[in-house]
Structure formats: structure tokens, C-alpha cells
C-alpha positions in Angstrom: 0.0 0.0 0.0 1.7 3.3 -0.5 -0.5 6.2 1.4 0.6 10.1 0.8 -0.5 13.1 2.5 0.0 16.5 1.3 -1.4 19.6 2.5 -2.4 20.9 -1.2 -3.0 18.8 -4.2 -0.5 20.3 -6.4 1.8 19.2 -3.8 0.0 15.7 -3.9 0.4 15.8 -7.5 4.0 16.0 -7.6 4.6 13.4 -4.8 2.8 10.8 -7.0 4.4 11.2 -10.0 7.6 11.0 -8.4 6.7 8.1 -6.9 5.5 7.0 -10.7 9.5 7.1 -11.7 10.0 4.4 -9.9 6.8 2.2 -10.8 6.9 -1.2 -12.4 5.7 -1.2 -15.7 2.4 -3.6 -16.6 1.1 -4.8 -20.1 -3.0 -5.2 -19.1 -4.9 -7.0 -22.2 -7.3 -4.5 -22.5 -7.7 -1.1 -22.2 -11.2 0.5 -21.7 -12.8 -2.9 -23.2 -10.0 -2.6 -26.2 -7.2 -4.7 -26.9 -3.8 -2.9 -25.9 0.2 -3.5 -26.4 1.5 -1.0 -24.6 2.8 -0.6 -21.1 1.6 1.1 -18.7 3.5 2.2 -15.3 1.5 1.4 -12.5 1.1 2.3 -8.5 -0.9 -0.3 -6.6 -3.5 0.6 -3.9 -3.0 4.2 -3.5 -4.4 5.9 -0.5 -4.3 9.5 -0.8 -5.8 12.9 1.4 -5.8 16.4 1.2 -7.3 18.6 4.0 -10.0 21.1 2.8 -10.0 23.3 5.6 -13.7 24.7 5.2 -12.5 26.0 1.9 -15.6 27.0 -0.8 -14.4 28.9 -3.3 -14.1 26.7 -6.3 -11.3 29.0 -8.3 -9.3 27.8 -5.2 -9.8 23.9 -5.9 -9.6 25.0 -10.3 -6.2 26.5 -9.5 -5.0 23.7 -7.0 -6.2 20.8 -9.2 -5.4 21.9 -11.8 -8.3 20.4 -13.7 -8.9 21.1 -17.4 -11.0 24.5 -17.4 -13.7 25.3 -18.4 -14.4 21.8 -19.5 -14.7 20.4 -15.7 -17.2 22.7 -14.8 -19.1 22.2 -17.6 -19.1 18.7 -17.2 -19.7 18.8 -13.5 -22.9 20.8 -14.4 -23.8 18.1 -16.9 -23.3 15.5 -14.7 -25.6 17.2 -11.4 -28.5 18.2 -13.9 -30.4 15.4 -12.7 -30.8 13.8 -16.1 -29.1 10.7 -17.4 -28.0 11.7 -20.5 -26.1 9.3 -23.0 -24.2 10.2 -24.6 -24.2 14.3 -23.0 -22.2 16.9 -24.8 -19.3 17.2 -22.8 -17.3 14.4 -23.4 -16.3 15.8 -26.9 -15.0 18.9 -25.2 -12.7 16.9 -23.1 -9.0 17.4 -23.6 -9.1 13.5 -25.0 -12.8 13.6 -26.7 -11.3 12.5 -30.3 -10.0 9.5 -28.0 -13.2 8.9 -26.7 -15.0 9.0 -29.5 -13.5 5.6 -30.6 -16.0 3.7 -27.8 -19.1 5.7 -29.0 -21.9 4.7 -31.2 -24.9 6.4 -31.0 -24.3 6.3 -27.4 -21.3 5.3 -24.8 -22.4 2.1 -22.9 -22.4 3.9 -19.8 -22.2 7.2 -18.7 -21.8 9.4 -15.0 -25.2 11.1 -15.7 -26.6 7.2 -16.1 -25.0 6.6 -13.0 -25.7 9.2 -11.0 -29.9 9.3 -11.8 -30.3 5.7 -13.1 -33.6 5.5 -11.7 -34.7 7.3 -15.0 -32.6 5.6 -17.2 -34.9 3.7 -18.8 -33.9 2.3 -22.7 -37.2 3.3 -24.6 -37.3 1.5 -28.0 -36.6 4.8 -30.4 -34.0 5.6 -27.6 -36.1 9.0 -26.5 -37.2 9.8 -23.3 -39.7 12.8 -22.8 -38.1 15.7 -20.9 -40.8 16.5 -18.2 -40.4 20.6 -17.3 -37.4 21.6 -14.6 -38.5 21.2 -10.9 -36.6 22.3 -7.8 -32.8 23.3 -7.6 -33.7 22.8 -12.0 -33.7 18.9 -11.2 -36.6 17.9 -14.2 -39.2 15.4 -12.5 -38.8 12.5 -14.1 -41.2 9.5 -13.8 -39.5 6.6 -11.6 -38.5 4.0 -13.4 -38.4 0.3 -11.7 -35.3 -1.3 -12.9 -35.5 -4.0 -10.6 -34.6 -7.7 -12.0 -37.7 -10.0 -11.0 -36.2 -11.3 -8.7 -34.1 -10.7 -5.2 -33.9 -6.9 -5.5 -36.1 -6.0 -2.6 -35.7 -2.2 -3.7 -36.0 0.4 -6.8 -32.9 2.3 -7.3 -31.6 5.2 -5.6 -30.2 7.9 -7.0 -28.1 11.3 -6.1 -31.3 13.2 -4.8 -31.5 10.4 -2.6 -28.4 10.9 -1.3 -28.7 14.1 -0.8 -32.0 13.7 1.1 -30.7 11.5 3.6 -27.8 13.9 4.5 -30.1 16.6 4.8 -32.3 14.4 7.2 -29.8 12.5 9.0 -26.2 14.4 8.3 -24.4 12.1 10.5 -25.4 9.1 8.9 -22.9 6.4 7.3 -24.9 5.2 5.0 -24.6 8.5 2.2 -22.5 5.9 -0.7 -24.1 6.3 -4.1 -22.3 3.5 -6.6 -21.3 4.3 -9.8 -19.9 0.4 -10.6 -22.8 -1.5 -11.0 -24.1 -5.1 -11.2 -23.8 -5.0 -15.4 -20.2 -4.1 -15.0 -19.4 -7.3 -13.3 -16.7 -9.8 -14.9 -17.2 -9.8 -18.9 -20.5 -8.8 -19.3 -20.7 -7.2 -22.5 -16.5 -6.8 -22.8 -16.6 -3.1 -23.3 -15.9 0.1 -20.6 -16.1 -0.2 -17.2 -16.3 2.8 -15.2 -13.4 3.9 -13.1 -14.8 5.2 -10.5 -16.5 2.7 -7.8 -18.6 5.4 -6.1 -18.3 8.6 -3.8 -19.1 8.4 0.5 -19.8 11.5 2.7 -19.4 11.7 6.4 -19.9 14.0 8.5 -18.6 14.7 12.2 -18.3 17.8 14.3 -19.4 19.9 11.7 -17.1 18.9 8.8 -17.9 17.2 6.2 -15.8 14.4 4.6 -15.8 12.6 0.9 -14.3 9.3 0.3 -13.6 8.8 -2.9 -12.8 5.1 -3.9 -11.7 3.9 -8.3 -10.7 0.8 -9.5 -8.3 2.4 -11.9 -6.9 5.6 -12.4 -4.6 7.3 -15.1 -2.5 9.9 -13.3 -1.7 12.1 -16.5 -5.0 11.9 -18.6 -7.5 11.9 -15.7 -6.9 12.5 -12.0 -6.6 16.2 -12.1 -10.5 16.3 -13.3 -10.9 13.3 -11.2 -9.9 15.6 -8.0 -11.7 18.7 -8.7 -14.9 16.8 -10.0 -15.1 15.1 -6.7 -14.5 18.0 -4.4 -16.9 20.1 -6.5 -19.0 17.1 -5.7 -18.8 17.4 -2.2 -19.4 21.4 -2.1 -22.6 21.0 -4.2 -24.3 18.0 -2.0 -23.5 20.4 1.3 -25.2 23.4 -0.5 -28.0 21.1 -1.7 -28.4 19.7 1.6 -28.2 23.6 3.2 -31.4 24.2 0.9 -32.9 21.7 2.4 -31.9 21.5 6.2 -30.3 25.3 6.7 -30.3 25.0 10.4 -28.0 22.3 10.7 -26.1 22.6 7.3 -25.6 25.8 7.0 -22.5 25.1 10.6 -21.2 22.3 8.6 -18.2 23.0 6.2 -16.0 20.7 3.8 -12.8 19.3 5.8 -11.2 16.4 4.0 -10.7 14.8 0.7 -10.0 11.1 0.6 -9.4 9.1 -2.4 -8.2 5.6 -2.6 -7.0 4.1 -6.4 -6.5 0.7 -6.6 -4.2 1.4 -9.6 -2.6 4.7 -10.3 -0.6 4.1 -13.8 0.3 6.1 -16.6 0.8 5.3 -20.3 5.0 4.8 -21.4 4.3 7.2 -24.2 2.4 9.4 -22.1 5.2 8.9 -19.2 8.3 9.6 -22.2 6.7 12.8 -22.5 6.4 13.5 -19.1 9.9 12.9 -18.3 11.1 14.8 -21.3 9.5 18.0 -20.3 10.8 17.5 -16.5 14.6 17.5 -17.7 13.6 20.4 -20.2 12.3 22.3 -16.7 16.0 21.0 -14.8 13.7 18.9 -12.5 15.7 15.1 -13.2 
């Protein structure tokens, strides 16, 4: 296990990718469902935290991320719009969009905003769902959807309203986890894209409010910037959603800590060449 704490997460940054230099390199057979032969350098179970300190202002956590601007706002605001759009319109203003592109048809076979609301994501047979009009906090009222299998799921899904109901209610609760992995995702299935990320947990406990963030796989260069921001931006929206809601109890508690654990951290070798060649450019190895 290699755990590393930094006070900032440009600090954090730069620890891991030092510790990066001296990763192993690993040839996986596939990479997002497509066959790969190139190696990858990889950390294994990666514990990381960075302490928020109450801190709201998100040009803080853009700067400190360093996420890809304006595209992860954007996409953040896609992905809390309380509609599970496949395929969106974000992903082909991402950075790598021409590379995602290759694992699109008419639609990706999954996506965050599926994830996140999946209680309306039903597949109609022309593919078109009605938009019903924009209720509270914009969230459209969608008509529940039960996506149960016939048999042994003793409960519709939940979804990120959900969540953010519960907090509201109960704020010290331990039970606030909304999954993005799901069931379908499960060994082969259909062989294609899995999501990375397993799912987001929020505590909270004398007033501070916590986020674990857990992924099955990570790519330090191409996504865990955005990966950062888009959770902490996460956690600042479900506290002011839950302030709506609850105001005399929310409205003492504050963001505290960022946790985030990566079962692999790795990086591509052409992607890590090009690292290290513009660290001895900068004098840095």
C-alpha cells in the first residue's frame, strides 16, 4: 500500500508522480474494453488525502487541481443536472474527446449522468425519453422507473437526490455511498468500458464534512486532475444542496477532508516519455 498526504493537491500531485519514476511497468490486455500493447507504469493501492479546511471557493480547488478548465465545470454541471443523458455533450470537449470517441456509437455504454440518476434511465425503443419541465434546484421530475430484476432486489434504485435527502435528514449518517460500478459491469458482461470510479461516501462529524472517494483504476496524466476537482466540487454542491434543504444544521457544517483511494494509479510509457522529457527540459531530473 503506498499512502501520501499532502497539504495541497498540487503538492499531492508532484509526490505521485515521483513516486511514478519508480513504478513497475504492466502490459493489461485490454484497455477500456480494447485490446492494448503498450505498457503502462503502474502504483498499486493508493491511499491519498488532502485537507479542505472549510475551503468554498471553487477558483481555489480549479487552481489547485489543476483540472482542465472550463471543460470540468461544464461537465460537473452536466453530470448534477439530474438527467441521465447518454451520450451528454461534454465528453467531446474533453481534452481526449477525439479518443473517446472511438468507444461511441450512438451512445457510450455507460455514462456518469446514467449513473448518478439511473432510476430514469430507462432504454425506450426509439431511444427517446420525454423531458418533463425543470422542478426544484432545476432537477426535471422525471417518472420513476423500476429497474429492478424479477427477482431478489427488494428495492427500486436510488439515486443522487437520494443521497442528498438523507444527508439533509440525517447528516451524521454512514450510510450517504451512491455506486457508480454497477451489477452489469461485473466480470465480462458485455467486454466493453467499465467505469473507473467505484462510487463517492460522505461523512460528516463535528461539523465537517468528509468525501471518500474510492476507483478501481486511475490514469495519473489523462484523468486524475479532473478526477480531484470533480469530486470535491461534488462534495461542495451536495453540502449546498443539503443547506437548501436542512439550513439550520447545514448551514455550521463545512467541507474538511478529501480522501481518495486508487486501486491502480498508472500512466501510459508514451504518455510517461513525454512527461519525463519535459521534466529535464524544466532541470527537474
Amino acid at each position: 500500500m503506498l499512502a501520501v498526504q499532502a497539504e495541497t493537491f498540487t503538492e499531492l500531485r508532484e509526490k505521485l508522480k515521483a513516486e511514478m519514476r519508480k513504478a513497475p511497468p504492466v502490459k493489461t490486455e485490454r484497455w477500456q474494453g480494447v485490446p492494448v500493447n503498450t505498457d503502462t507504469f503502474e502504483l498499486q493501492d493508493v491511499n491519498v488525502s488532502v485537507p479542505l479546511h472549510g475551503g468554498e471557493g471553487l477558483e481555489h480547488w480549479r487552481q489547485d487541481t489543476n483540472c482542465n478548465r472550463p471543460w470540468a465545470d461544464d461537465h460537473f454541471l452536466e453530470r448534477v443536472g439530474g438527467e441521465p443523458l447518454n451520450p451528454g455533450t461534454q465528453w467531446a470537449k474533453w481534452p481526449w474527446g477525439l479518443s473517446a470517441a472511438k468507444f461511441k456509437t450512438e451512445r457510450f455504454n455507460h455514462t456518469y449522468m446514467e449513473r448518478l440518476w439511473p432510476k430514469f434511465a430507462r432504454r425506450t425503443d426509439d431511444g427517446v425519453l420525454p423531458k418533463p419541465p425543470a422542478g426544484e434546484y432545476g432537477l426535471r421530475k422525471w417518472p420513476a422507473v423500476d429497474n429492478r430484476p424479477k427477482y431478489g432486489i427488494a428495492h427500486g434504485y436510488g439515486d443522487l437526490q437520494d443521497l442528498i435527502d438523507l444527508l439533509a435528514r440525517e447528516p451524521h449518517t454512514r450510510q450517504a455511498y451512491i455506486p457508480l460500478f454497477f451489477p452489469e459491469d461485473t466480470g465480462l458482461s458485455d467486454g466493453g468500458r467499465k467505469v473507473c470510479t467505484l462510487g463517492y461516501q460522505i461523512m460528516v462529524r463535528d461539523k465537517r464534512a468528509m468525501i471518500w472517494y474510492p476507483l478501481r483504476s486511475c490514469d495519473l496524466i489523462r484523468h486524475y486532475n479532473d478526477d480531484c476537482y470533480l469530486a470535491v466540487r461534488l462534495l461542495l454542491w451536495v453540502i449546498e444542496q443539503c443547506r437548501r434543504l436542512n439550513p439550520q444544521v447545514w448551514n455550521e457544517i463545512v467541507p474538511w477532508t478529501y480522501s481518495m483511494h486508487m486501486t491502480s494509479l498508472h500512466v501510459f510509457k508514451n504518455d510517461m516519455d513525454t512527461y519525463l522529457a519535459q521534466e529535464k527540459q524544466n532541470g527537474n531530473v
